[in-house]
C-alpha positions in Angstrom: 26.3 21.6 10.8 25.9 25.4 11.2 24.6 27.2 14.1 21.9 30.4 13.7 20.3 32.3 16.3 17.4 34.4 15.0 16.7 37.2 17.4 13.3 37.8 18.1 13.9 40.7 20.0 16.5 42.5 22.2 16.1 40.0 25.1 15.0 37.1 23.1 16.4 34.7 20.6 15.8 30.9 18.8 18.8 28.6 18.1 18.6 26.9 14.5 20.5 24.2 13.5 21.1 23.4 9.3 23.0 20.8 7.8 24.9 22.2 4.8 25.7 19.8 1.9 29.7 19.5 1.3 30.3 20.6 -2.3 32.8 17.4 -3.6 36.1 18.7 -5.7 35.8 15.9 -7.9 38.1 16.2 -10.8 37.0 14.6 -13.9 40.3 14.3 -16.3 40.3 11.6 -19.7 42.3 11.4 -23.2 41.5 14.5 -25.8 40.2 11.4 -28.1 37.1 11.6 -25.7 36.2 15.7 -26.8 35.9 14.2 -29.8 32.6 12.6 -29.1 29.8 14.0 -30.3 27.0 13.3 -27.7 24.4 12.4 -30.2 20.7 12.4 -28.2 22.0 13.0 -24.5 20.3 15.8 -22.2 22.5 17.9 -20.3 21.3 15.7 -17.0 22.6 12.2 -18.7 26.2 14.1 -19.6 26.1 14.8 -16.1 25.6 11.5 -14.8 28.2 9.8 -17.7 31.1 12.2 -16.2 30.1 11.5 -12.4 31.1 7.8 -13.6 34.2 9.0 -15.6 35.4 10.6 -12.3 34.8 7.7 -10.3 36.4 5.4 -12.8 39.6 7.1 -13.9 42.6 5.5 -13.0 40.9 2.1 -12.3 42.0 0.2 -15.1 39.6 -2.2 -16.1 38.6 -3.2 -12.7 35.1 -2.0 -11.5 34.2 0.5 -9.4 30.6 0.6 -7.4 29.2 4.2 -7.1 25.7 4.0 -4.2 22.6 6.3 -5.6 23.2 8.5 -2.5 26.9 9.1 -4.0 25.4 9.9 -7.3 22.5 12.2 -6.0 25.4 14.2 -4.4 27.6 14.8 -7.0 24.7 15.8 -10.0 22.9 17.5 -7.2 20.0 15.5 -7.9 17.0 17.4 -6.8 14.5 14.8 -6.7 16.2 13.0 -3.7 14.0 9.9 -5.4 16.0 6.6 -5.9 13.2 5.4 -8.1 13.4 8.3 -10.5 17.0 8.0 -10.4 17.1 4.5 -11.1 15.4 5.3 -14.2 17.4 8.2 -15.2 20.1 6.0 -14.8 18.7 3.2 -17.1 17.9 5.7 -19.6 21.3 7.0 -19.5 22.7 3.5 -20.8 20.5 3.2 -23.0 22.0 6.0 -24.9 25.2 5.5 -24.5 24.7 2.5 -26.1 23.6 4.4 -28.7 26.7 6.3 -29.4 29.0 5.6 -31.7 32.1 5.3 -29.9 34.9 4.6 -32.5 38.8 3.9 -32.3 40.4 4.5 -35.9 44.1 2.8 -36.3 45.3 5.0 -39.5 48.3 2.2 -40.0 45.6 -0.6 -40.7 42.9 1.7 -42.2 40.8 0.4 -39.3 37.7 1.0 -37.9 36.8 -0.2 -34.4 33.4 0.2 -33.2 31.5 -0.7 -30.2 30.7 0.3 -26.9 32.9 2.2 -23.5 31.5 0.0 -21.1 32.3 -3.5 -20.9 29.9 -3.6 -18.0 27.3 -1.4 -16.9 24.5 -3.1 -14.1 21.9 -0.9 -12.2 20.6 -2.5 -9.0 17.0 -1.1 -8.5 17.2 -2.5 -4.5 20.3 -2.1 -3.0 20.7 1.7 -5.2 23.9 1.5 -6.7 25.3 1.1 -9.6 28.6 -0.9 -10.8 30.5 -0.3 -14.1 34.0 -1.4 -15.6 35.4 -0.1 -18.9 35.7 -1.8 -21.8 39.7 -2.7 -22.5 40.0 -0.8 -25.8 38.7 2.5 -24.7 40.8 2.4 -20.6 43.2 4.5 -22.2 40.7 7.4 -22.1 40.1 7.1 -18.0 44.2 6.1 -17.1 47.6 7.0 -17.1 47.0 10.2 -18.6 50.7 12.0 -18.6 49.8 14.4 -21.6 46.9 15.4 -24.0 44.0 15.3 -21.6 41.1 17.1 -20.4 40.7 18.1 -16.7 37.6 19.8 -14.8 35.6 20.2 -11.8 33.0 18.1 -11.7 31.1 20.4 -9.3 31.5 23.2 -12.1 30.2 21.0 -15.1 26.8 20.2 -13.2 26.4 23.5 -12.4 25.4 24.5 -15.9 22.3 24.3 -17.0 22.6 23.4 -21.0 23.9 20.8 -22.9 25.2 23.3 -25.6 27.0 24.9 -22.6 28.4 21.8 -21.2 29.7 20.8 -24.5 31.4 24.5 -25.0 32.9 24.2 -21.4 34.3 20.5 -22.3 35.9 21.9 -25.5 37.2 24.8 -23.3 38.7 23.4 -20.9 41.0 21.4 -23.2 42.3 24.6 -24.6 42.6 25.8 -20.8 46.6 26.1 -21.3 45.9 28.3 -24.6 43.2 30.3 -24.0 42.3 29.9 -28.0 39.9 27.7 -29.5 39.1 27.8 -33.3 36.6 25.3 -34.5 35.3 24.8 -38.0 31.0 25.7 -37.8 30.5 22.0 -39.6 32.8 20.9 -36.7 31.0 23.2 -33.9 27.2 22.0 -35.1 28.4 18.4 -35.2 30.4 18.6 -31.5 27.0 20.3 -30.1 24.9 18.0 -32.5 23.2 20.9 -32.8 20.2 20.6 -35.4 20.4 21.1 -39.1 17.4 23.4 -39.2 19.3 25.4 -37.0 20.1 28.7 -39.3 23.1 31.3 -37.6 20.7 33.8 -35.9 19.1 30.8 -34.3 22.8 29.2 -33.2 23.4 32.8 -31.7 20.0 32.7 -29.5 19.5 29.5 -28.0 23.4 28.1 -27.7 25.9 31.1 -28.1 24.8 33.8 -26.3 22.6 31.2 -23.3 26.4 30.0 -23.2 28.4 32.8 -22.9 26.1 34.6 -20.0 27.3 30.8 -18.1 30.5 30.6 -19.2 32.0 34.4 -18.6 31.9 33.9 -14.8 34.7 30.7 -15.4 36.4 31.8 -17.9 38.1 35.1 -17.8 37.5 37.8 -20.8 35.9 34.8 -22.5 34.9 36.0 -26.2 33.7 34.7 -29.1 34.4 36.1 -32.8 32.5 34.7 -36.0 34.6 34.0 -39.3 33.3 34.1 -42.7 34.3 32.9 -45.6 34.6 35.3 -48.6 32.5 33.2 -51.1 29.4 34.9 -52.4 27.0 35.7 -48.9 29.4 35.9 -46.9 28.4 32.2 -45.4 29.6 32.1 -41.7 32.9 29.2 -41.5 34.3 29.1 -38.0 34.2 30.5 -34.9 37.1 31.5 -32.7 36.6 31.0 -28.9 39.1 34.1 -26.7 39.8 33.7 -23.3 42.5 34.1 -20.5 44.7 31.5 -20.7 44.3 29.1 -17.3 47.7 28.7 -14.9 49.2 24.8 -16.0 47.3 22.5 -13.8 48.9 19.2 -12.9 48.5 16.7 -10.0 51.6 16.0 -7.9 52.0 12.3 -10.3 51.9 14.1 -13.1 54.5 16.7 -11.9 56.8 14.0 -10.9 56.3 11.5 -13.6 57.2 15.1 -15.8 60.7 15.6 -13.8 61.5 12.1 -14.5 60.8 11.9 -18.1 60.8 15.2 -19.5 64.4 17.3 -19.6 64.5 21.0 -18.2 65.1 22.8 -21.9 66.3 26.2 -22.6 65.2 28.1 -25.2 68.4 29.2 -27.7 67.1 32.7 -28.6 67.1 33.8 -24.9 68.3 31.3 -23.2 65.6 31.2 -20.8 63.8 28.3 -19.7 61.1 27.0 -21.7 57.7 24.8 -21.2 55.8 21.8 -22.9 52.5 23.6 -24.1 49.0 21.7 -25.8 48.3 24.5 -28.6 45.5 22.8 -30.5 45.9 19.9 -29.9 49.5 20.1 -30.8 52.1 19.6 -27.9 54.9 22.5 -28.6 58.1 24.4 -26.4 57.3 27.9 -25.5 58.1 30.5 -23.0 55.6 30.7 -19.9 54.4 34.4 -20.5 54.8 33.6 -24.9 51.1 34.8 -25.2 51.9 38.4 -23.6 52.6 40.9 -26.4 55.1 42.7 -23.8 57.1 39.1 -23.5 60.7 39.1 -25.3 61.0 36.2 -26.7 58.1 34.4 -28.1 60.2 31.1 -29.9 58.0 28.2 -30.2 59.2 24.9 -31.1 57.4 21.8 -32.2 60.1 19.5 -30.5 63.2 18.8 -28.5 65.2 18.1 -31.9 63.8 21.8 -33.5 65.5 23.0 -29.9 69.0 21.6 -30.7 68.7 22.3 -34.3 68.0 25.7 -33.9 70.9 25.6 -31.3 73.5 23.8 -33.9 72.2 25.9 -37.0 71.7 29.4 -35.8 75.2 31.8 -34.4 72.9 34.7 -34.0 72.3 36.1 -30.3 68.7 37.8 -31.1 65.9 35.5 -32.2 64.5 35.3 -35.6 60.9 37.6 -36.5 57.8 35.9 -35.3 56.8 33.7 -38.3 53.1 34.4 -38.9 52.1 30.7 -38.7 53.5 31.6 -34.7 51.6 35.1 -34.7 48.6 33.2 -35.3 49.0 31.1 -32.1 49.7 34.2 -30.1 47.8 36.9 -31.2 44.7 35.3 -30.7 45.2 35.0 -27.4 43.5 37.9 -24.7 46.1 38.8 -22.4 45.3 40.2 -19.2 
């Protein structure tokens, strides 16, 4: 509760008193095997309310968790302040979700698992609230997430207006350590289930550019550069998403459960102390300021063992030229 007094005139003045909402910091943080997903037929108000409940839910295990409407009006900033229209948002929410086609593959068995997140999912029209529990197969998404996940502010992901845009910032976010995403345009349309009518100039004008002019303010020098392939026309084949890499961001579990588990390693070309990195997708050892062109040793190593290999192989004090398969993880980085 603020206080405001309005001055009338030199002598006189009114008192006001407004109630400002609290913004929550709700984090919302799941397994990479979640960006995955393709939100098939979901509005950018029915993402929002699906990652309200993964917030609420992680790190629950399969136990279930009761969010009120009022809780939920809060955190979407639900405008309508209507329980009754919620309520039926909500429904309509499960109804696609339902719809998706959530799938675990187990390469070992060639198999295909196929069926729902929630195990339950109950709307109560009268008391306003809603109760869920995740399914047993898909928890690992939501809990005891030590490495390859996705962490954002829920606050943030509301805030934007598209679905094309929310899907982007998802897919940014997991390349928050790297500052480089690269995604195949078959791979983008199908991510952003953007529609096959959709021809490049029309990709640019209602999800790339409405996108960018959102996404610029959170991510810093965020750019985007087109790649074509060299077959006749010139077709367009990927795009390549530029931004300043994010500082690591880590809980204080996740910080110790790292102390305990993972060793302190050195790199052997500098002897300088090096860091566990996601690169896409791919978990790698590399120096903290690597992605500066100014740094002095940009080693990266795909493991612990390529660490003491290169230690047990290699005499030499200076470290080997950048391989290009390593420039290419650098260099298309934006350093500032």
């Amino acid at each position: 509760m603020f206080q405001i007094d309005v001055y009338l005139s030199s002598n006189f003045f009114e008192t006001y008193f407004v109630e400002v909402p609290i913004l929550s910091n709700e984090i919302v943080k799941y397994h990479n095997d979640l960006s995955k997903h393709a939100f098939t037929g979901m509005s950018a108000g029915e993402l929002d309310l699906f990652f309200v409940i993964c917030s609420k839910a992680k790190e629950h295990g399969g136990n279930t968790v009761e969010l009120s409407f009022d809780e939920i009006e809060n955190l979407v900033h639900y405008k309508a302040k209507n329980h009754t229209r919620l309520g039926q948002d909500i429904l309509r929410t499960n109804r696609n979700l339902i719809k998706q086609d959530w799938i675990i593959y187990v390469e070992e068995d060639e198999k295909v698992v196929q069926f729902t997140i929630f195990d339950k999912f109950e709307t109560y029209l009268n008391s306003h609230k809603v109760i869920v529990s995740i399914r047993k197969e898909f928890q690992y998404l939501l809990n005891d997430l030590l490495g390859n996940f996705t962490r954002f502010e829920l606050n943030e992901f509301v805030t934007l207006k598209s679905k094309y845009t929310k899907e982007i910032y998802r897919q940014l976010k997991r390349y928050r350590d790297t500052g480089y995403w690269h995604v195949d345009i078959l791979e983008f349309r199908r991510l952003l289930n953007i529609p096959k009518s959709y021809k490049p100039h029309n990709i640019d004008q209602r999800v790339l550019f409405p996108a960018l002019e959102e996404l610029c303010p959170i991510f810093d020098c965020l750019t985007v550069e087109k790649i074509y392939d060299k077959k006749r026309g010139n077709p367009l084949k990927a795009l390549e998403f530029h931004f300043t890499p994010e500082a690591r961001w880590k809980d204080e579990k996740n910080i110790m459960q790292d102390q305990v588990n993972v060793p302190k390693q050195t790199c052997p070309g500098c002897g300088k102390p090096l860091i566990e990195k996601e690169m896409n997708g791919v978990l790698c050892w590399c120096h903290p300021d690597g992605w500066k062109d100014s740094a002095p040793c940009r080693l990266i190593f795909n493991s612990i063992e390529d660490i003491h290999s290169y230690k047990k192989d290699s005499d030499i004090t200076e470290p080997p030229p950048f391989s290009e398969e390593n420039k290419r993880w650098w260099n298309k980085i934006v350093s500032r």
